[in-house]
C-alpha positions as CSV (number, residue, x, y, z in Angstrom):
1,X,-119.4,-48.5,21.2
2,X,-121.4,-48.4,18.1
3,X,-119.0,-47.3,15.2
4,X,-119.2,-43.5,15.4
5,X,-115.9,-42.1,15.3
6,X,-115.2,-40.1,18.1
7,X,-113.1,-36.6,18.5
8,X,-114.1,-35.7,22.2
9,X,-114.0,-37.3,25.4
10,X,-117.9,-36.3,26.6
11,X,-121.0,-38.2,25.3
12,X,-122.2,-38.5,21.9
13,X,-126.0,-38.6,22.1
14,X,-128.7,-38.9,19.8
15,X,-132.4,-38.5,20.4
16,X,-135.8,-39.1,19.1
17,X,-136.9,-36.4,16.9
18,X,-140.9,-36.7,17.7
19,X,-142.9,-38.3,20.4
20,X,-144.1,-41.8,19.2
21,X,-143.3,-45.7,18.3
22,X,-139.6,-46.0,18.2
23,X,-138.4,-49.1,15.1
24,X,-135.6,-50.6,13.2
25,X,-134.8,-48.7,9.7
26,X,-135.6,-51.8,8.0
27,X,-139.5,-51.4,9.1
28,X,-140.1,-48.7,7.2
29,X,-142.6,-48.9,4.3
30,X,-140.0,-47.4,1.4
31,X,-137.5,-49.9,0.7
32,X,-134.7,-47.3,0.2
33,X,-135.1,-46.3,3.9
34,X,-135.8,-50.0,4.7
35,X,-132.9,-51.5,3.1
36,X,-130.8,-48.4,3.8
37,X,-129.9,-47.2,0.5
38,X,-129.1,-43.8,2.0
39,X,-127.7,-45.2,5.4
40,X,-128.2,-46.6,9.2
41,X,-130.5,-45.4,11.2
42,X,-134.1,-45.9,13.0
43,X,-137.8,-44.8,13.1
44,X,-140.2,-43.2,15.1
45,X,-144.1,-43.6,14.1
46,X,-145.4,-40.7,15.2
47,X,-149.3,-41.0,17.0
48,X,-151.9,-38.8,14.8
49,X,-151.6,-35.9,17.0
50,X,-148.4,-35.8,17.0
51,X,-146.6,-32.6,15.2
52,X,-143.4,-31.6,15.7
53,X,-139.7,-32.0,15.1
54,X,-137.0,-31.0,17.0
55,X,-133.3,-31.8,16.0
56,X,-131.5,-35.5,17.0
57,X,-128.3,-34.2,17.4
58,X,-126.4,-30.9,17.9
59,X,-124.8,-29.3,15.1
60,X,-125.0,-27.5,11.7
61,X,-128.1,-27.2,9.4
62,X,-126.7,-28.4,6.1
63,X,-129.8,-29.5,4.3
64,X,-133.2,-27.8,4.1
65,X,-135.0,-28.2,0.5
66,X,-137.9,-25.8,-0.1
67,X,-140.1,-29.2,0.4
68,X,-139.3,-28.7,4.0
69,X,-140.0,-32.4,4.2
70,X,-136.4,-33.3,5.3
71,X,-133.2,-31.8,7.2
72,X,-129.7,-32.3,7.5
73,X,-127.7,-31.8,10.3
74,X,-123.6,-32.1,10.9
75,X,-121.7,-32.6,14.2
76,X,-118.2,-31.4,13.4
77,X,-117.1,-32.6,16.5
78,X,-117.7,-36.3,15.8
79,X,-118.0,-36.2,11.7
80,X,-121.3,-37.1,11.8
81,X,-124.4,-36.0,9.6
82,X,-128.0,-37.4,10.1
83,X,-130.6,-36.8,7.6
84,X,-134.6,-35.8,9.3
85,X,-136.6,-37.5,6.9
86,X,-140.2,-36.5,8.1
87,X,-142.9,-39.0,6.4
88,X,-142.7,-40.7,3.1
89,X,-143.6,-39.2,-0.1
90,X,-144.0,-35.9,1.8
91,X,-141.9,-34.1,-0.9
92,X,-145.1,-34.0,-3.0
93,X,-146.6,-31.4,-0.5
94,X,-143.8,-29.1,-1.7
95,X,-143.7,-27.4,1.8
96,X,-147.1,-27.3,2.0
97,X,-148.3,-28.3,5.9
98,X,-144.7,-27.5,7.0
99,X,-143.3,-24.7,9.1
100,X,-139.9,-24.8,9.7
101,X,-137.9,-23.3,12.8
102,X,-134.7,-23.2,11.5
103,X,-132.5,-21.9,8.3
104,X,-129.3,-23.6,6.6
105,X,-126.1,-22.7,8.5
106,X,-128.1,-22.7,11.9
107,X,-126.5,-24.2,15.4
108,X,-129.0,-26.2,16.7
109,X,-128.9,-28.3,20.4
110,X,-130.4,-32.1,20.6
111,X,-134.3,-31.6,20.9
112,X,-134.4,-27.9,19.5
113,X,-137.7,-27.6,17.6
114,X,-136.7,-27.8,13.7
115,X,-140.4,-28.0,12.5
116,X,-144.0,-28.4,12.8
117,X,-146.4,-29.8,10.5
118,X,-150.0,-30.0,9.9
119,X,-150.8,-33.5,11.0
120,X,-154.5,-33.2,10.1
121,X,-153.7,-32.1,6.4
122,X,-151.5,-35.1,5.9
123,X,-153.8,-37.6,7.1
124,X,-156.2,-36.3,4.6
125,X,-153.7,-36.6,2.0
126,X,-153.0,-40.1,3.4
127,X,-149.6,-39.6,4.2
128,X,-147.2,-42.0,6.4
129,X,-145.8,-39.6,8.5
130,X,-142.8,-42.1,9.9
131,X,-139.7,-39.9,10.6
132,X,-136.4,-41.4,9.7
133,X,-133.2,-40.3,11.6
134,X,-130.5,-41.6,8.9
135,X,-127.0,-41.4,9.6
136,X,-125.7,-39.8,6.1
137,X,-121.7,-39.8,7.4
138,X,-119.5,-40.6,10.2
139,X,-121.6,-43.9,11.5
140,X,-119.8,-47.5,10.5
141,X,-122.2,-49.9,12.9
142,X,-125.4,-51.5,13.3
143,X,-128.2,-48.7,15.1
144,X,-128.6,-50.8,18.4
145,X,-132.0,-49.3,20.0
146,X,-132.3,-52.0,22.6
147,X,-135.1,-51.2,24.6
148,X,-136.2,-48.8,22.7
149,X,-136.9,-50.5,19.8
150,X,-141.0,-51.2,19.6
151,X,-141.3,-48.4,22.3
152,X,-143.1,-45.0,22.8
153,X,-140.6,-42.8,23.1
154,X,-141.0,-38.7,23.8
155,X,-139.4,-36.3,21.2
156,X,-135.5,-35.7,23.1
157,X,-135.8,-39.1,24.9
158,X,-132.2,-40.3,24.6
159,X,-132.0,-43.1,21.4
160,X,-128.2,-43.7,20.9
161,X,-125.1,-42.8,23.7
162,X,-121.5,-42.8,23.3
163,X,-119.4,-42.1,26.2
């Protein structure tokens, strides 16, 4: 339905990582997100109280630098990986404000808490906290967020389904 190969018969689903504005890729403020240099995906602006992370998809931690600042996550079942990219230019932090949930080789579920972060010390630091869900592997189509697109949505709100 929208290019991600599928293994299983049940539903694919991917969901917003943090409560807030849900937008196109390409409406990111970093042109390799925006003209997706590392891959497909969509947005979520997060409001300034907003502070934690919890995982898009089920399946494997692959990626988690010491910068805590991003995550990756395979679903063997469909051969797909997303990258968590929370905020730009976060990496300079150095995983300073971050508090992870998680460790590398970790199962998580859709909507299990990954991280938190200190949303007051980034604003000070005048950080964009906009957290990319980029598909790294597996995805061949366009990220179709319909309805959602220019919408609040609630960390776990359903973003993408594939029956």
């Amino acid at each position: 339905m929208f290019g991600i190969k599928r293994k299983k018969t049940d539903v694919f689903e991917v969901v917003a990582p943090i409560d807030g504005v849900c937008v196109p890729i390409t409406a990111v403020n970093d042109d390799v997100f925006a003209k997706k240099m590392m891959g497909d995906g969509f947005a979520i602006i997060p409001g300034p109280d907003t502070n934690q992370v919890v995982a898009p998809i089920s399946g494997k931690i692959i990626a988690l630098p010491e910068s805590k600042h991003a995550i990756g996550i395979a679903n063997e079942d469909y051969g797909i990986s997303v990258l968590v990219h929370i905020g730009l230019d976060t990496v300079s932090m150095a995983g300073q404000g971050f508090t992870t949930f998680v460790a590398l080789n970790q199962h998580v579920d859709a909507g299990t808490p990954l991280l938190t972060y200190d949303a007051q010390l980034f604003a000070s630091k005048g950080l964009d906290m906009t957290t990319m869900v980029v598909f790294t592997d597996g995805y061949t189509g366009e990220v179709p967020l319909s309805s959602k697109a220019d919408s609040h949505v609630n960390a776990g709100d359903p973003i993408l389904k594939q029956a």
